[in-house]
N, C-alpha and C positions, 0 to 999 in steps of 0.2 A: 336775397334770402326772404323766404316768402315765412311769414309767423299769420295763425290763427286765432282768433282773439273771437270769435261764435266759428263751428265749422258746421257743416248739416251735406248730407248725400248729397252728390248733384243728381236731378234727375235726367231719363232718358226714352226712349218709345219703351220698351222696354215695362218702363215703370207703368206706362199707359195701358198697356194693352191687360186686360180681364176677360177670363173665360166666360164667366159668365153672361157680360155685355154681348159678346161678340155672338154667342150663343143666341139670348131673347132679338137680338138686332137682326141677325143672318133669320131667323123664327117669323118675324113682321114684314120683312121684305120679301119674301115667299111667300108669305099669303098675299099681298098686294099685286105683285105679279101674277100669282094667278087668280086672283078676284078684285082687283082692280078698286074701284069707288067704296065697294061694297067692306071689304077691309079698312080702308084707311078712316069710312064712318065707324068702324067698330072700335081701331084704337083710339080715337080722339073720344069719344064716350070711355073707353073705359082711363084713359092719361089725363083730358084736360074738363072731361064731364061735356064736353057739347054733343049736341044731337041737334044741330040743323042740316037740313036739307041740304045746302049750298054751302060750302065756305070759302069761294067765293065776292067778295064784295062789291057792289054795283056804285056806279058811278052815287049815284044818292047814296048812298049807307054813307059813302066814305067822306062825301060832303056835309051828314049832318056830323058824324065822328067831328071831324077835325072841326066844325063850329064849337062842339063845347069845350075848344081850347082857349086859353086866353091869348088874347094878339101878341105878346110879350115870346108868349112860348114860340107863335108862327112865324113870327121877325127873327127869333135866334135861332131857327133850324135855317130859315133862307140865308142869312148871313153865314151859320158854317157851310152850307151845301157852295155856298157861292165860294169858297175859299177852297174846297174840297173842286168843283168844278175846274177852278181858275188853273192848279195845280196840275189837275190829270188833263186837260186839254194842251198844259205846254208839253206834257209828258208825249201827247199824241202828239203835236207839231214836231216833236223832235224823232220820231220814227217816218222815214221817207222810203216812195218805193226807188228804185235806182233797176238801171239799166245801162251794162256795158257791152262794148265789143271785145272780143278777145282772140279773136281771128279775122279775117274778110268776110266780114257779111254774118258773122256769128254774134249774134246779141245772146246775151242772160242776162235775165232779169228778177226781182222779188218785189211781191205786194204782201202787205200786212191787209190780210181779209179779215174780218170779225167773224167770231160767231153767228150763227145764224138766232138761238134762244139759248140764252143764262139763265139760272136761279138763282135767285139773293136769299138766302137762310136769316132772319135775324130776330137772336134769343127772346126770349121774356124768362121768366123764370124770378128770381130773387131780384137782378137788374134788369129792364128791360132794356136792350143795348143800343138804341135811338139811333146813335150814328154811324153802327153798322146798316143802318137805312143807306147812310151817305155813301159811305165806302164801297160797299157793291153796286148799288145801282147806278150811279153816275157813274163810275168806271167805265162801268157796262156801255149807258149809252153815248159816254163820251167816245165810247171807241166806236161806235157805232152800232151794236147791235140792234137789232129794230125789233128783236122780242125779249122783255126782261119779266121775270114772273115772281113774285116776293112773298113770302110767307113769314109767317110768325104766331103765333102760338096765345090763346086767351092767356090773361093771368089772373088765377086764381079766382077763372069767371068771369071776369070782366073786360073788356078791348083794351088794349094800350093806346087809347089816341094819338100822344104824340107820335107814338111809331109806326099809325097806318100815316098822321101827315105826311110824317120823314119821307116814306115808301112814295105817295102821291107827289111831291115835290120833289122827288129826286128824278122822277121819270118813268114810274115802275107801269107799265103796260096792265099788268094782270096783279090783283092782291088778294092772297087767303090770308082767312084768318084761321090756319094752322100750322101746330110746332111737333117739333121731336123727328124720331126714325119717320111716322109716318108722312111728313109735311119731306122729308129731302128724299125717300122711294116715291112716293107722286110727283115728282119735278124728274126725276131720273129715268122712270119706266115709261111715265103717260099712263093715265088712267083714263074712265068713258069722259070725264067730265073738265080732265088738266095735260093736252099733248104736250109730251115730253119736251125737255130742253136740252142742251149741248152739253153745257160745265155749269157748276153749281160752286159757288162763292159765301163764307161770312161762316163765321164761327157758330159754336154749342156746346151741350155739355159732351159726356164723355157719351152719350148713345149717338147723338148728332154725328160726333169725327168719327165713330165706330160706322156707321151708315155709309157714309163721305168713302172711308176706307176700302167697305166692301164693296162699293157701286164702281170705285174708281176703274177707269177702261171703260165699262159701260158709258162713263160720262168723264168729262174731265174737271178735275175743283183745282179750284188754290191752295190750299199748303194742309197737310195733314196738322192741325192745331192739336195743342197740348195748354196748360196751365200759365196763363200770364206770366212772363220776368222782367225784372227791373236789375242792372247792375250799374253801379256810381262809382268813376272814378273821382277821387278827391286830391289834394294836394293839401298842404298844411296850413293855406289860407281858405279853403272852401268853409262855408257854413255851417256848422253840424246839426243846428236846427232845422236848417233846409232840408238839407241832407234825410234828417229821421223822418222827415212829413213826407218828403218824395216816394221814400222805400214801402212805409206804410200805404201810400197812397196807390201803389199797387198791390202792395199783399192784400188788400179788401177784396182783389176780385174773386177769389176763394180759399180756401186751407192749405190748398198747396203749390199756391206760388211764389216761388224762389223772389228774395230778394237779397240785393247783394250787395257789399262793400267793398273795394278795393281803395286802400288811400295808403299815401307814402306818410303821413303821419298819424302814429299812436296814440296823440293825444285826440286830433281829430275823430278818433276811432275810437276811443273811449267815450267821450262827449255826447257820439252818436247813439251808442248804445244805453246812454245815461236819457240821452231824453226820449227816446223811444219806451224807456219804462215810465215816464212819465204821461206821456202820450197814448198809448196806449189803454188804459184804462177808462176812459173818458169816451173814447173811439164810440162812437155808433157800431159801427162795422165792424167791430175786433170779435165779434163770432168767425169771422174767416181770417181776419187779418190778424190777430193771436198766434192762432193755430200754426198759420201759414210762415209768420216770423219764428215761432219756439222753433217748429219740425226744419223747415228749406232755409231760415236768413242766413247767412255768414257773413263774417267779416273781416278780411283780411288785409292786412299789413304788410308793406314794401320798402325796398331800399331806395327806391327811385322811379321815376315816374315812366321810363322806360320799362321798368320789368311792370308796373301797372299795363301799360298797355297788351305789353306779352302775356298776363296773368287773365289779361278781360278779355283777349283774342282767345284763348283757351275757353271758356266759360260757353263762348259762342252764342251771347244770351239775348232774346229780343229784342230789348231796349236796352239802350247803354245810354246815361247821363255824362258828361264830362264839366265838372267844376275842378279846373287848373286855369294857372293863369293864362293859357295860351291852349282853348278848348279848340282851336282848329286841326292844330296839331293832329288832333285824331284822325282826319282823314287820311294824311297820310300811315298813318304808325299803325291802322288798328284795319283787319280786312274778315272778321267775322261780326256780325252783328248785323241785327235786322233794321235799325234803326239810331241811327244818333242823333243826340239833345245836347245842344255845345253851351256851355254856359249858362248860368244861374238864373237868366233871369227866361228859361223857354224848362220844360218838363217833359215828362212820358205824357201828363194829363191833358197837355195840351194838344198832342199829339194822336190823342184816344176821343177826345171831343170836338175843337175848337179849329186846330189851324190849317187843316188842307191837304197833311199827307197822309198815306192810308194809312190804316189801324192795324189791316190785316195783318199781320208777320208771322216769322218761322218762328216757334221754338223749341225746347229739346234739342238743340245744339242744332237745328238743321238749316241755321244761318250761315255754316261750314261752307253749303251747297246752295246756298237758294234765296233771292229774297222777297219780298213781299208784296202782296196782290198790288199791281198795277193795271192800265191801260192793257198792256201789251198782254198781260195774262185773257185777256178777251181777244187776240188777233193770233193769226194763223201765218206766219211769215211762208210763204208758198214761192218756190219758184217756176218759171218759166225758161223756156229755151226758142230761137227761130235760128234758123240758116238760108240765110236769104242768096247766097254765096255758092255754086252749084263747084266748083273747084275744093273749096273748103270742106262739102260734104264728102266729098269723093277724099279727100285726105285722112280726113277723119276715119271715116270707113275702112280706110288701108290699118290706121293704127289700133281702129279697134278689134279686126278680123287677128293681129298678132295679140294683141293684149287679153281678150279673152278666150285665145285658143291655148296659151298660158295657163287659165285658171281653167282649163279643161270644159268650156260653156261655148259647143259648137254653134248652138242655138243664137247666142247674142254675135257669134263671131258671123254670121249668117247676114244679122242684119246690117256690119260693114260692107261684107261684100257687094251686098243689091246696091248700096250705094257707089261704091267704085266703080262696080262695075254699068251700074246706071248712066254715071255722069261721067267717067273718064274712058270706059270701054274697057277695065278690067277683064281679064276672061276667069273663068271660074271652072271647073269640073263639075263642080255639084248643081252648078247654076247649067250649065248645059245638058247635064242629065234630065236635070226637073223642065224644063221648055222643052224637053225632045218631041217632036211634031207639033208644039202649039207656038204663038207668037201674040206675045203679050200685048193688049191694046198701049203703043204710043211708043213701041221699039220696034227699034229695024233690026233686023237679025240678017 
């Protein structure tokens, strides 16, 4: 029996989508397509106030940038990009190409090809998202791609240092210094001065995924993004203080992100909501993380740690925490969720900054279907076919000349035939109609 103890909407695309957005978004990206450079300097003057010529960054710009960081700062982006690297490279070793026979002389086969050029999106705004540098661009070139091109957005006038080093040490080919609609329609179209890329990677605000959205086909991205989630399962020993600082610890990333409880104990469940009034107040961040807890938290109470799992498999939510005594458990019991954090002593935060697997996730439930930017989201799984087996050709021919004269497609049933009758001496009508007086180079007739 499921009891509510805070309930709030869940949300859904749905809740995401705005006329209006879609409106000034689909507005900006028509102009750039058809005025290319000369637009995208127009909205960055009137979004973020710049007005240089290039944006651009040259090898010098980016080397004096990342000098006025301090060493402290350059040391902890290379130690997570290296954990972040370590991660997505075994991810790549563990996708292989493979090639079977399945007849005489019939190989198929599949490679995982990369893209040819990505673009890594990453925000500035209120946070400026540092290790969304990591998350796209090393993917990127850990899968291989050989063109990756990064953007990100002045704040409030100023460069983000850290996040052009991130971009530079992650591998980033090409760096601007621009954000919003107009920084991901010059990655998608090609303008005079930025040729296009393939798919377009890393989160933003709600004009960014509105962008993402409508470009998508023209290009391909990673997950249509929505509003950070956090959901924690608990058990009647888990922590409650932990527990409150976890939840909050993502409702900071704006007003409207879902943060959740699930725990088979009450008391647990009270506690939590007892010190999150406490907590909260004090918050730096409780402009977003307030809002985001009164409107989306809930918290919900269970019979058992089983219908927990069934309850958070429903939620579908991007990150899932698990403090029970046996947080493994969850692998098998639990098959929605973009990400799990098993036990007390690992977080969503650690997850979003520090230890190597990506950031990127579904949310809005579309962890039902899909999960989160990896290696593999940069590679192209293609196959191939040979027949090297001239009998086997001829068989095949025979069974495809019946199979798609079936589905009424004389045209493909055509091309059995030539084979049949190529390699076994098949005869044909239609085939001696069309050769009547000529004599194919390399048959006997």
């Amino acid at each position: 029996m499921v009891k509510y103890l805070k309930q709030a909407p869940s949300k859904s695309f749905a809740d995401n989508s705005h006329a209006d957005v879609a409106a000034r978004v689909g507005q900006i990206i028509s102009e750039i397509r058809a005025d290319g450079d000369a637009a995208v300097r127009k909205y960055a003057e009137l979004f973020d106030k710049q007005t240089v010529q290039s944006f651009r960054l040259t090898d010098t710009q980016i080397e004096e940038i990342m000098g006025t960081l301090d060493q402290q700062v350059i040391d902890d982006i290379v130690f997570v990009q290296e954990q972040v690297r370590t991660f997505a490279q075994a991810q790549r070793e563990s996708m292989q190409d493979i090639e079977i026979q399945t007849l005489p002389g019939v190989f198929l086969g599949h490679r995982h090809v990369p893209v040819q050029a990505a673009g890594a999106y990453i925000p500035g705004g209120k946070y400026p998202l540092t290790a969304s540098a990591h998350m796209t661009i090393i993917t990127a070139k850990v899968a291989g791609v050989p063109r990756v091109v990064a953007c990100t957005p002045p704040i409030r006038g100023e460069i983000p240092a850290a996040t052009i080093a991130a971009m530079k040490l992650a591998g980033a080919d090409e760096i601007y210094l621009l954000g919003g609609v107009q920084a991901v329609a010059s990655m998608a179209l090609g303008t005079e001065s930025m040729p296009r890329v393939d798919m377009i990677a890393g989160p933003g605000n709600a004009y960014v995924a509105e962008a993402k959205r409508q470009l998508f086909g023209e290009i391909g991205i990673d997950l249509f993004a929505g509003p950070t989630e956090v959901l924690i399962i608990a058990d009647a020993d888990a922590d409650p203080f932990t527990i409150a600082v976890d939840l909050l610890s993502q409702a900071e990333h704006g007003p409207d992100s879902p943060a959740i409880l699930v725990s088979t104990s009450e008391s647990v469940a009270l506690a939590v909501l007892d010190h999150i009034e406490r907590i909260l107040p004090d918050m730096p961040t409780k402009d977003f993380a307030e809002p985001a807890w009164r409107n989306w938290g809930q918290v919900v109470v269970v019979e058992n740690i089983d219908e927990a799992y069934e309850v958070a498999d429903g939620f579908a939510a991007e990150h899932v925490q698990v403090f029970t005594a046996d947080p493994t458990v969850a692998l098998d019991k639990m098959h929605n969720y973009g990400a799990l954090f098993l036990g007390e002593n690992t977080c969503v935060s650690f997850g979003d900054k520090v230890i190597g697997t990506n950031h990127v996730l579904p949310t809005l439930g579309a962890a039902r279907y899909t999960g989160g930017l990896w290696v593999g989201k940069y590679l192209k799984t293609v196959t191939y076919q040979v027949i090297e087996n001239t009998d086997s050709s001829a068989e095949l021919g025979r069974v495809l000349g019946r199979a798609a004269r079936v589905e009424l497609f004389e045209g493909h049933a055509r091309s059995g035939d030539v084979r049949a009758w190529r390699h076994a001496g098949e005869q044909f009508d239609w085939i001696d109609r069309a050769l009547a007086g000529s004599t194919p180079a390399g048959v006997d007739r």
